[in-house]
N, C-alpha and C positions, 0 to 999 in steps of 0.2 A: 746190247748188241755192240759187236767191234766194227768201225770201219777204216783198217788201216791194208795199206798196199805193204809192207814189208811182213812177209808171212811167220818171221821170228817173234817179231814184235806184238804180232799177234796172239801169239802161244802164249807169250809171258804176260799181256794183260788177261787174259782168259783166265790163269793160272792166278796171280793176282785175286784178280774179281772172285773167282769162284773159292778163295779160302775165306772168305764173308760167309759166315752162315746165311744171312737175310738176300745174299745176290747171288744171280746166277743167269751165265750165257747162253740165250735164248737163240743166237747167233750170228754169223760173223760174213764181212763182205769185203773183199778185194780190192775193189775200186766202188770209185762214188754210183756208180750207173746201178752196182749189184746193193748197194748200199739203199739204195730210195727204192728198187723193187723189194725188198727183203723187208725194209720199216714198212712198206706200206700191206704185205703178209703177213709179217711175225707180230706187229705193232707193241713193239718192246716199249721198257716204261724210257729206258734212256738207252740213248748211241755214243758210243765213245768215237765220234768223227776226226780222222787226221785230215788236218787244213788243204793241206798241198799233196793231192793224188793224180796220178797221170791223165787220166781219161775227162778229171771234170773237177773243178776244187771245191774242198772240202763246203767254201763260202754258198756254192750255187746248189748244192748236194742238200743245205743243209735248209735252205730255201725251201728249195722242191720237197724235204720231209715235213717242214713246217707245214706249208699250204694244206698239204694233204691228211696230216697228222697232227693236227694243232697240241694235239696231248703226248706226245714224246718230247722228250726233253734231248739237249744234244749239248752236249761237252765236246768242245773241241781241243786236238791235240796236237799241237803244234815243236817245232825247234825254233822259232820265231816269235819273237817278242815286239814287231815292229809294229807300231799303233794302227797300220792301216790292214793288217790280219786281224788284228786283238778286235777291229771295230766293224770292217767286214762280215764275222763268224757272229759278232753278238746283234747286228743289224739284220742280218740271214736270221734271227731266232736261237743262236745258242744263249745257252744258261750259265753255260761257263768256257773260263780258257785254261786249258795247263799246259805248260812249257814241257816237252820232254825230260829237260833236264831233273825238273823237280816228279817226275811220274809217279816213280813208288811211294812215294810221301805226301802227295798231292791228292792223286785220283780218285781213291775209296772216299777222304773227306766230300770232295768234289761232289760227290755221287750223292754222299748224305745229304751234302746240302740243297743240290737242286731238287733231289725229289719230295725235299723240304718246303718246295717254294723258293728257295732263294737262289740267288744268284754265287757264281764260285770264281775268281780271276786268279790266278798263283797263288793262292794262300791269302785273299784279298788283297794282294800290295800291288796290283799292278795297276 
């Protein structure tokens, strides 16, 4: 599932994700509020959460999935790199962090690895 507020952004991680044979978007939320009603219906295996959404951040979105959803995993997606999102999003319960910058090249890994078990931060360097 996507949970990003810029509705471009959207398209192209859908578009993304879905040329994965083994992935596929089960669906997508606007803001964080449609985000935690939508995981806790659709209960996707993983949420691509963007940090910073108008209505409620990414950090307390991703809370409220955890609690309720202890078995969804959440990647969160950020343009921020500052240690106090990076610690935030993985204290909230995400699994991983990816910088926008690095998206296309980042994300799908990202994806393999948490539903791996493991943990993802930009490429492990951050």
């Amino acid at each position: 599932m996507v949970a990003e507020d810029h509705a471009a952004l959207r398209v192209g991680l859908q578009r993304l994700i879905e040329r994965q044979p083994d992935m596929e978007i089960v669906g997508q939320a606007e803001n964080c509020r449609v985000a935690v009603e939508r995981a806790a219906e659709l209960k996707p295996d993983v949420i691509i959460m963007d940090a910073i959404m108008p209505d409620m951040s990414g950090i307390e979105a991703t809370r409220l999935v955890r609690v309720e959803n202890p078995d969804i995993k959440v990647i969160a997606l950020s343009a921020l790199d500052r240690p106090e999102f990076v610690m935030g999003m993985l204290r909230a319960g995400a699994s991983g962090y990816v910088l926008r910058d690095d998206l296309f090249e980042d994300l799908v890994p990202a994806i393999r690895a948490i539903v791996q078990g493991q943990s993802y931060l930009r490429g492990n360097d951050m």
